[in-house]
N, CA, C and O atoms as CSV, one atom per row, in Angstrom:
chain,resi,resn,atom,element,x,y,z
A,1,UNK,N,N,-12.046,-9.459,-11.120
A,1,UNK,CA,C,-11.569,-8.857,-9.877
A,1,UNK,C,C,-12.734,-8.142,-9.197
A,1,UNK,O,O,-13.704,-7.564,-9.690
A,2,UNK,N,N,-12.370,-8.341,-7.924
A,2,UNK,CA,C,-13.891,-7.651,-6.991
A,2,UNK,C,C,-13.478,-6.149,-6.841
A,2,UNK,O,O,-12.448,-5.773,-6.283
A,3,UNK,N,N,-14.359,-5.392,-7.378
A,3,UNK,CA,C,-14.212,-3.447,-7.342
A,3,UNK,C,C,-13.522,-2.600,-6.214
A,3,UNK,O,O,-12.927,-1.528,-6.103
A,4,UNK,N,N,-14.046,-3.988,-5.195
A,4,UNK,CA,C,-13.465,-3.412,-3.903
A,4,UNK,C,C,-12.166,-4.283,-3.501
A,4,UNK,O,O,-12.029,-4.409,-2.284
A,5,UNK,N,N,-11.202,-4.897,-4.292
A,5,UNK,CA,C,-10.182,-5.570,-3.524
A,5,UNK,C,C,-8.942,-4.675,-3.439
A,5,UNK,O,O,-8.137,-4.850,-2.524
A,6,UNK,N,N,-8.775,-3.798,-4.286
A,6,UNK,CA,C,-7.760,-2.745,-4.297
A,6,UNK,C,C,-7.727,-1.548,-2.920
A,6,UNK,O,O,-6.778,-1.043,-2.320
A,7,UNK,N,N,-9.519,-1.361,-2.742
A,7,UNK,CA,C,-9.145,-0.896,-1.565
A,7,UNK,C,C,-8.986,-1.754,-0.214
A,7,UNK,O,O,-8.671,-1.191,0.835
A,8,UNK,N,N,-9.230,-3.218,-0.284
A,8,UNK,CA,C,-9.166,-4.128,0.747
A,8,UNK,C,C,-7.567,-3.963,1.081
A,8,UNK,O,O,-6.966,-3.804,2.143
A,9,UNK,N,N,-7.152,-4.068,-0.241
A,9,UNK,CA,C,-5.345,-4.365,0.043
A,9,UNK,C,C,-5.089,-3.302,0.529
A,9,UNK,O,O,-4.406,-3.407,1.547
A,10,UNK,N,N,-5.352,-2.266,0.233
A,10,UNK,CA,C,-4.706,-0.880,0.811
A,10,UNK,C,C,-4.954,-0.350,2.107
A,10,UNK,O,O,-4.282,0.450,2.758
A,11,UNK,N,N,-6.176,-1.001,2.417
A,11,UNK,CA,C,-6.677,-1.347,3.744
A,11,UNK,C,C,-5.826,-2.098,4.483
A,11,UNK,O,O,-5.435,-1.487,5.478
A,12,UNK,N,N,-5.384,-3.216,4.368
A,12,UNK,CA,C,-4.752,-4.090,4.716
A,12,UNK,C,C,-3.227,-3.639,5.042
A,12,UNK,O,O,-2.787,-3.705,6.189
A,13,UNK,N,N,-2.565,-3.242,4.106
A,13,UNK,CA,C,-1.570,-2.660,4.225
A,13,UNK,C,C,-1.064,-1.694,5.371
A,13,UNK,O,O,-0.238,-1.746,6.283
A,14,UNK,N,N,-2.157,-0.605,4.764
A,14,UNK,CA,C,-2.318,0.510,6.095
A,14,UNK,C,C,-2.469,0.058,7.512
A,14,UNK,O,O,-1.719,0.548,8.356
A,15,UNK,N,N,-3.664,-1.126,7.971
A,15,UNK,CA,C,-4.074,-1.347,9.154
A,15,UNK,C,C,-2.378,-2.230,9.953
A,15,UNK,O,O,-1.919,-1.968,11.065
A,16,UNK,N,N,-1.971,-2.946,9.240
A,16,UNK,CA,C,-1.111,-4.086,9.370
A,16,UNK,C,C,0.264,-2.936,9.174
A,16,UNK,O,O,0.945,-2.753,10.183
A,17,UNK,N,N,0.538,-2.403,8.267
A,17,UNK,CA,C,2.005,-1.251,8.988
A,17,UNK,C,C,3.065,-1.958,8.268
A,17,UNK,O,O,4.185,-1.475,8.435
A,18,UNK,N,N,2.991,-2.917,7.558
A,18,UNK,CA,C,4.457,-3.718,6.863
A,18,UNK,C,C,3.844,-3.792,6.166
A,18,UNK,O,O,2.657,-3.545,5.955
A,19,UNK,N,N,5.410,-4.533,5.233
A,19,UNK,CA,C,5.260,-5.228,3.267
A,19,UNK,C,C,4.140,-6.522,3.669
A,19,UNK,O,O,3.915,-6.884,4.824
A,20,UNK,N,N,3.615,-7.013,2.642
A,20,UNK,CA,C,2.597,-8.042,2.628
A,20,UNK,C,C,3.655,-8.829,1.182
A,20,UNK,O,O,4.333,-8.164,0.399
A,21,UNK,N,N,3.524,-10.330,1.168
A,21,UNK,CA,C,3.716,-10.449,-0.585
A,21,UNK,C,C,1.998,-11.056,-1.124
A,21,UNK,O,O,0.880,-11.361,-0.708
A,22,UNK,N,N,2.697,-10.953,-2.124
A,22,UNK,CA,C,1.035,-11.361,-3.242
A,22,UNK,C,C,0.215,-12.192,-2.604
A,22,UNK,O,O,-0.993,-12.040,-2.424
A,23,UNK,N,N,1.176,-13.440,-2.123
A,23,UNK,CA,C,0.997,-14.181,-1.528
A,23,UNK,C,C,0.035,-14.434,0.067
A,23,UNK,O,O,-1.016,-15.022,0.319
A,24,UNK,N,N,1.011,-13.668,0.886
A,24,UNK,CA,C,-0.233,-13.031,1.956
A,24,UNK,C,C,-1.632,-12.660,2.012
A,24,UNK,O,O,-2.626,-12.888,2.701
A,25,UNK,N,N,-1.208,-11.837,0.760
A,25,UNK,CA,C,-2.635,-10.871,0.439
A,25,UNK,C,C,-3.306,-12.059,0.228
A,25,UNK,O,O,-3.987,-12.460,1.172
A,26,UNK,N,N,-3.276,-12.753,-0.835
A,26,UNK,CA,C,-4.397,-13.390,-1.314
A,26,UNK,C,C,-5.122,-14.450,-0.530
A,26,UNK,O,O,-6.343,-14.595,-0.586
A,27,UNK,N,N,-4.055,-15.418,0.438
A,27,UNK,CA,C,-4.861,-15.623,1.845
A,27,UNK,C,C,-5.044,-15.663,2.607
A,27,UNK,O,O,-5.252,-16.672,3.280
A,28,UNK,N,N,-5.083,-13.749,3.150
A,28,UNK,CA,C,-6.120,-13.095,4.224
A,28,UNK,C,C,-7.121,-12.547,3.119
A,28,UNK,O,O,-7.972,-11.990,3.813
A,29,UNK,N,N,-7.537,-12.375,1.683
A,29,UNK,CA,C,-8.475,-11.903,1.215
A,29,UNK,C,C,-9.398,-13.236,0.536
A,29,UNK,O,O,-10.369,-12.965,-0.170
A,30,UNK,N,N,-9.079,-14.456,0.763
A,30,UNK,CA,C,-9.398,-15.678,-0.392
A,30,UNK,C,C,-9.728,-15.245,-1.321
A,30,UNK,O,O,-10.893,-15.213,-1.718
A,31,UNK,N,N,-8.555,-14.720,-1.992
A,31,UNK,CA,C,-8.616,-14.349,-3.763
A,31,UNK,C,C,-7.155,-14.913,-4.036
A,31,UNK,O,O,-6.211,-15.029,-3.255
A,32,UNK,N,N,-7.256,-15.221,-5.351
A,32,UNK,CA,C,-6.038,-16.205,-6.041
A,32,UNK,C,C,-4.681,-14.941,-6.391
A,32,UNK,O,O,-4.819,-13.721,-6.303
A,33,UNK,N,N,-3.907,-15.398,-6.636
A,33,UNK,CA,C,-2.515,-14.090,-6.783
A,33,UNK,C,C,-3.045,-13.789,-7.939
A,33,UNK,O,O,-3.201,-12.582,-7.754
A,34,UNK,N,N,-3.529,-14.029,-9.234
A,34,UNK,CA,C,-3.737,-13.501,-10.056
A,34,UNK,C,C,-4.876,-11.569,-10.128
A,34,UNK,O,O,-4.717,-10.442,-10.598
A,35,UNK,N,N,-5.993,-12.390,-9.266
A,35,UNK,CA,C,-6.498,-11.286,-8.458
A,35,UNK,C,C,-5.763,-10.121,-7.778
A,35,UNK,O,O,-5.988,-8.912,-7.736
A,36,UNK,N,N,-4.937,-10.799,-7.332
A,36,UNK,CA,C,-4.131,-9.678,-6.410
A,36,UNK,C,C,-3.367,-8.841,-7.336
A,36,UNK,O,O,-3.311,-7.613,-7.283
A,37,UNK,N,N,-2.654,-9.756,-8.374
A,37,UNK,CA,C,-1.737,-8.698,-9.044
A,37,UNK,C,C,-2.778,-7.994,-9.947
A,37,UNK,O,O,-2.138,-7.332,-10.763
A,38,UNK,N,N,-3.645,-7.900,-10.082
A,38,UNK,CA,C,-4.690,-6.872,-11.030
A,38,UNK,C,C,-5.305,-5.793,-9.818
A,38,UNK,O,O,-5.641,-4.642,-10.095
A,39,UNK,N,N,-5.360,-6.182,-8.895
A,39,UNK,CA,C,-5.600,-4.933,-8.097
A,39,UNK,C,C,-4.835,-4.578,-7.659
A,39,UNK,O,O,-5.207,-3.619,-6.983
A,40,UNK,N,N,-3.425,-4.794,-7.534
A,40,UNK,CA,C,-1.759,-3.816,-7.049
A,40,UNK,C,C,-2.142,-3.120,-7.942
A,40,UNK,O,O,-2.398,-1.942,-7.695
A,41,UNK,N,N,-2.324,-3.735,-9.489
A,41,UNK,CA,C,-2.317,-2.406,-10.587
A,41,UNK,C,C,-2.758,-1.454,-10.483
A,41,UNK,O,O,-2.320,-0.324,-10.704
A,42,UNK,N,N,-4.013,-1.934,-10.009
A,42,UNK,CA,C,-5.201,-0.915,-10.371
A,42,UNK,C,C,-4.647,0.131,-9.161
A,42,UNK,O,O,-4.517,1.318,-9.460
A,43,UNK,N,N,-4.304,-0.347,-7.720
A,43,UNK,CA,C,-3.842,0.713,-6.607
A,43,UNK,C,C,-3.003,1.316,-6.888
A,43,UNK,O,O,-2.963,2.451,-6.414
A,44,UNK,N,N,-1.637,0.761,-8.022
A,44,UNK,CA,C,-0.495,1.737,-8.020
A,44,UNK,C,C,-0.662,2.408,-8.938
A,44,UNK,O,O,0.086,3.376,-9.075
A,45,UNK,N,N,-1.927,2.096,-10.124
A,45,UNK,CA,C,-1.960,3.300,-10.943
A,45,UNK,C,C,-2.774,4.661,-10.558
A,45,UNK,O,O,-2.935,5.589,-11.352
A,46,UNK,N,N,-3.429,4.630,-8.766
A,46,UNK,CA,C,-4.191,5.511,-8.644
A,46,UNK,C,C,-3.397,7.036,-8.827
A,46,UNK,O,O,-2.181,7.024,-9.019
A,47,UNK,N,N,-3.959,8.030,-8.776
A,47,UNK,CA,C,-3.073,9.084,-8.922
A,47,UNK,C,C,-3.170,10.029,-7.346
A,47,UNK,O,O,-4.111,9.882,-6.567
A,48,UNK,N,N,-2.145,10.872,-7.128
A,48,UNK,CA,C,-2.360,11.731,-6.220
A,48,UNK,C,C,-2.473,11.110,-4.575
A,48,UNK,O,O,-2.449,9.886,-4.444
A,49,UNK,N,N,-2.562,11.743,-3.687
A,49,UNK,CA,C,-2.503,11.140,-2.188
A,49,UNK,C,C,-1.233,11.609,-1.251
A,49,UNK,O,O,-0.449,12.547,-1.393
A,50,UNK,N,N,-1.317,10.757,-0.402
A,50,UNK,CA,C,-0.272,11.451,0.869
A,50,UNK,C,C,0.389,9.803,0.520
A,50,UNK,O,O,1.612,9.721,0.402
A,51,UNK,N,N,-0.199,8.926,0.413
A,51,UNK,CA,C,0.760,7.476,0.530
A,51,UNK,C,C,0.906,7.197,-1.496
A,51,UNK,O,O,0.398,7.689,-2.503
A,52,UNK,N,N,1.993,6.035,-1.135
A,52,UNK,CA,C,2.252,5.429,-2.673
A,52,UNK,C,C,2.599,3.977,-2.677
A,52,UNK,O,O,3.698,3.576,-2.294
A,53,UNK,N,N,1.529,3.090,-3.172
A,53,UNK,CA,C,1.989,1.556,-3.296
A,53,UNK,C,C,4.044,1.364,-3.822
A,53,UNK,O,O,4.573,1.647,-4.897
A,54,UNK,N,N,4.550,0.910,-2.803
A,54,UNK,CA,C,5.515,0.691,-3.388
A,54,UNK,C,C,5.908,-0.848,-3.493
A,54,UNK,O,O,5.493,-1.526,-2.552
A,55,UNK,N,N,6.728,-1.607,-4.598
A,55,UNK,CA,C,6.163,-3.120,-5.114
A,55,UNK,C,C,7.629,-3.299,-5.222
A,55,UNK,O,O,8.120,-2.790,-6.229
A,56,UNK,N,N,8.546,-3.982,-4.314
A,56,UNK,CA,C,9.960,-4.703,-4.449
A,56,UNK,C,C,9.967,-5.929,-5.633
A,56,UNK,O,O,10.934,-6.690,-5.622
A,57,UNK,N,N,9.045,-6.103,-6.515
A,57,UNK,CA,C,8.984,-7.387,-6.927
A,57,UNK,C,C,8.883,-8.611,-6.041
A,57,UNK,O,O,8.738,-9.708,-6.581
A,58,UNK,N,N,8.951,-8.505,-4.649
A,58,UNK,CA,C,8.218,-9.729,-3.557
A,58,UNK,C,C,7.476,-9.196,-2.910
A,58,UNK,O,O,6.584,-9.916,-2.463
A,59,UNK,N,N,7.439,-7.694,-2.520
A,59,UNK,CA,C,6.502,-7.757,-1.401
A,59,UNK,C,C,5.756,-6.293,-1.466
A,59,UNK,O,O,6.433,-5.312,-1.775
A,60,UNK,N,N,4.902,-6.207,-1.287
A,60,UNK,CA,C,4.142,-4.621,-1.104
A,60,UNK,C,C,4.133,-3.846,-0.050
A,60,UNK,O,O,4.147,-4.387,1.056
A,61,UNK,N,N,4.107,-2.311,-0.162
A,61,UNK,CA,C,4.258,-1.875,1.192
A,61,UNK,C,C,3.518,-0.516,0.965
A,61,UNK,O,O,3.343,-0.309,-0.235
A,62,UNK,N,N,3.081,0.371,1.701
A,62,UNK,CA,C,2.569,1.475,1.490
A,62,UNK,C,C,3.673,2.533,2.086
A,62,UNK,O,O,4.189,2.146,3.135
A,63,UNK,N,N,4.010,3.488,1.716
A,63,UNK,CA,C,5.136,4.800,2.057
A,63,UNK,C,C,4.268,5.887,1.768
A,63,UNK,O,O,3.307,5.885,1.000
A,64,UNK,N,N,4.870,7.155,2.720
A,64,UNK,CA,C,5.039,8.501,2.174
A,64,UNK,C,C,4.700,8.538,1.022
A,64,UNK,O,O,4.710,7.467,0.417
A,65,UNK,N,N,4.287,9.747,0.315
A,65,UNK,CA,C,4.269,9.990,-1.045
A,65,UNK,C,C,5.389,10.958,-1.251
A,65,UNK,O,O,5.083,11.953,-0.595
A,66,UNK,N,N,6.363,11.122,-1.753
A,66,UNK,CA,C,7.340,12.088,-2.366
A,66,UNK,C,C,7.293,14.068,-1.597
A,66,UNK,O,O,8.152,14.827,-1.149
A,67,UNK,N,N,5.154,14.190,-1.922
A,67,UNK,CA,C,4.929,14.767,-1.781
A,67,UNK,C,C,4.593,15.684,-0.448
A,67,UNK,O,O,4.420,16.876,-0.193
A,68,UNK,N,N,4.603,14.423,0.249
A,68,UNK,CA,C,4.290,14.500,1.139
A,68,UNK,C,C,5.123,14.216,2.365
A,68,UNK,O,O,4.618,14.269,3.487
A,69,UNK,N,N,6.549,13.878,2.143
A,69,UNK,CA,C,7.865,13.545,2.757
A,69,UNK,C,C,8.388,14.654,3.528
A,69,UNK,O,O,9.043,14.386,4.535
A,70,UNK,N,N,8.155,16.100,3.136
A,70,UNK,CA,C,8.854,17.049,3.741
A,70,UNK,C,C,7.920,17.427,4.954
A,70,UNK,O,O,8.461,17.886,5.960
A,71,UNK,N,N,6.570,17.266,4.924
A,71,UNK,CA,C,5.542,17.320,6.044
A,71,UNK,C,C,5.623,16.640,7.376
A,71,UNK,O,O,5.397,17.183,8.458
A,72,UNK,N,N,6.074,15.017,7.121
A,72,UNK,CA,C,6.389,14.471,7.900
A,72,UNK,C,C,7.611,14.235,8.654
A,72,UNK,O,O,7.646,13.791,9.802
A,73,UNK,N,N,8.563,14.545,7.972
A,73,UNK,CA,C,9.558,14.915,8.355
A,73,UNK,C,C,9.839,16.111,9.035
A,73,UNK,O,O,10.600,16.003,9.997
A,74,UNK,N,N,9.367,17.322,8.740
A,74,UNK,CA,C,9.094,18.367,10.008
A,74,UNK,C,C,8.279,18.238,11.164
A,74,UNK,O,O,8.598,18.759,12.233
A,75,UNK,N,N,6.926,17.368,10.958
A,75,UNK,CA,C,6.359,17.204,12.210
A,75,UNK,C,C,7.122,16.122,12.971
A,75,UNK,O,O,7.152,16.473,14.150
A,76,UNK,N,N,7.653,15.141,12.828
A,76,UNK,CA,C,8.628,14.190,13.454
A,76,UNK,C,C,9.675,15.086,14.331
A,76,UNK,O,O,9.648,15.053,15.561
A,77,UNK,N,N,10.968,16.207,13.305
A,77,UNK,CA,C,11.522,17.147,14.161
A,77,UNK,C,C,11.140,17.800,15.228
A,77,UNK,O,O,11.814,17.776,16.257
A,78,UNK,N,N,10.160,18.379,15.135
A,78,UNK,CA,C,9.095,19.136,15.868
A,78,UNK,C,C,8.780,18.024,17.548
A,78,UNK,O,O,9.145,18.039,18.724
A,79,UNK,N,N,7.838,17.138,16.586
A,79,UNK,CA,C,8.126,15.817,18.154
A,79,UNK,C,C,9.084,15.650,18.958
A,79,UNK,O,O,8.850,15.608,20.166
A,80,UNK,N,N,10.311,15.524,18.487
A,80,UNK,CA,C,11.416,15.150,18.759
A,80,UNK,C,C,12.450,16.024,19.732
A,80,UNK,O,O,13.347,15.649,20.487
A,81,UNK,N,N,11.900,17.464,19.365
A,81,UNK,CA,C,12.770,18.480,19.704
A,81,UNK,C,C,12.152,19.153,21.196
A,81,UNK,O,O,12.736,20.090,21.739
């Protein structure tokens, strides 16, 4: 696996705003799904952050982090109001 494909995907994810599946990923990155599923790993085992790989078993997506849910959710109110 290339050192940098975990942050390509997360890149990818982020820039693009939707789920991707394995599939996608691997060709907009020309890397094989096997590749891909070793760097989901490696992204969803990172620790800590404002976002969190989340993995439906088809498709990937980047969210909120838990931690970070009540932040955005007040500045949204705030917009809104």
């Amino acid at each position: 696996m290339a050192n940098d494909l975990p942050d390509k995907i997360e890149a990818l994810l982020f820039a693009l705003g939707r789920p991707l599946s394995r599939t996608e990923l691997a060709k907009m990155l020309g890397v094989n799904e096997p590749a891909v599923e070793e760097a989901l790993g490696a992204l969803a085992g990172r620790q800590g952050g404002g976002v969190v790989l989340v993995d439906d078993g088809r498709e990937v997506e980047l969210r909120v982090s838990a931690g970070s849910a009540s932040l955005i959710e007040k500045i949204r109110k705030e917009e809104y109001s």
